[in-house]
C-alpha positions, 0 to 999 in steps of 0.5 A: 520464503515465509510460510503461512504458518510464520507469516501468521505468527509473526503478525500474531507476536507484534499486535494486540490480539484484538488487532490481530482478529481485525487481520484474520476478519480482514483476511476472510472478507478478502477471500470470500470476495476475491474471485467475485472481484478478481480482487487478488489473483487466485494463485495467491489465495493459499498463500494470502498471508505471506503474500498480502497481509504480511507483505502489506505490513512491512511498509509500515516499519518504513514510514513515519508513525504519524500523519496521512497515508494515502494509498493509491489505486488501493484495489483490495486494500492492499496495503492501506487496509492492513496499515489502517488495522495495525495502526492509528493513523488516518489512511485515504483510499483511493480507488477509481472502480466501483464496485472495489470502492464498494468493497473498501468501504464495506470492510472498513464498516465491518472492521469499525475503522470507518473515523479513520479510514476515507475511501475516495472513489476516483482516479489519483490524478483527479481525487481531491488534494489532500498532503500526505504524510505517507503514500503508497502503492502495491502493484499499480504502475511502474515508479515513474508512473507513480511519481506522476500519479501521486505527485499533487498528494505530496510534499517535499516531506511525504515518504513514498514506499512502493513494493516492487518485484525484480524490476526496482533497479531498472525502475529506479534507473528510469525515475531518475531521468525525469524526477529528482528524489532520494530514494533507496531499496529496502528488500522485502521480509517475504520476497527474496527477490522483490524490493521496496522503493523507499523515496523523498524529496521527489519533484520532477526535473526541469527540462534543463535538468 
């Protein structure tokens, strides 16, 4: 497992230090509203850079550079506000509470990120339609449930990268029987037993499928 100390220095090593003071800004906001908002779970906060921010990063090795990441039920902005810091990208927000849309939008005032970041308070399944070149989504609904969700967004060409925890393999297994999609499993850099669900070409199946 990563420490902090590792996870902050790795992240220190690969960015800017002016993006990387945008990352320790974002890492206090977060903290400082966390338990008003119950916006991560309190056993995470001692280990909110390995856990979050680090874990949050990584999506960003797996996806191309360019195009619109859309981050569903983005919550605390996990990971759209981290990839919104590290890279140059547009990234859309989608957030149906609003007091965490409230929140998103703060952030990205605070971390001047506000020409490329778009915070869309409402349910994925209703948001207004935008293709994605990337979409994601951290610890929202099974994969299944995602495909479904975040289905009007994409295209034949969007890449989806979804963090999941040990249940990848059975989710995996259960999106195929109603969704075709090139998918595959990337294990996660700061958790041994979580993967990461990488997928294109998704479309749903026929019933004669």
């Amino acid at each position: 497992m990563i420490t902090e100390e590792e996870a902050r220095a790795r992240l220190e090593a690969h960015v800017p230090r002016g993006t990387f003071e945008k990352l320790e800004r974002y890492a206090a906001l977060l903290a400082e509203q966390a338990t008003a908002q119950n916006l991560i779970a309190s056993s995470t906060l001692s280990s909110l850079w390995t856990r979050h921010i680090l874990d949050s990063s990584q999506l960003l090795d797996l996806a191309p550079a360019e195009g619109l990441w859309t981050d569903m039920g983005s919550g605390a902005g996990l990971p759209g506000i981290v990839v919104a810091i590290i890279s140059d990208r547009p990234v859309c927000l989608i957030e149906p509470r609003t007091k965490r849309a409230a929140f998103l939008a703060d952030v990205a005032a605070d971390l001047a990120l506000g020409g490329r970041v778009e915070v869309v308070r409402s349910r994925v399944e209703t948001a207004p339609m935008r293709a994605a070149a990337v979409i994601s989504a951290r610890a929202v609904a099974p994969l299944v449930d995602l495909f479904a969700m975040g289905a009007r967004h994409a295209t034949r060409e969007t890449i989806w990268v979804l963090p999941k925890g040990r249940t990848a393999i059975g989710e995996v297994a259960l999106a195929e029987t109603s969704w075709h999609a090139q998918l595959r499993l990337v294990p996660s850099v700061t958790d041994s037993d979580a993967s990461i669900v990488v997928a294109s070409n998704v479309s749903p199946r026929s019933k004669r499928s």
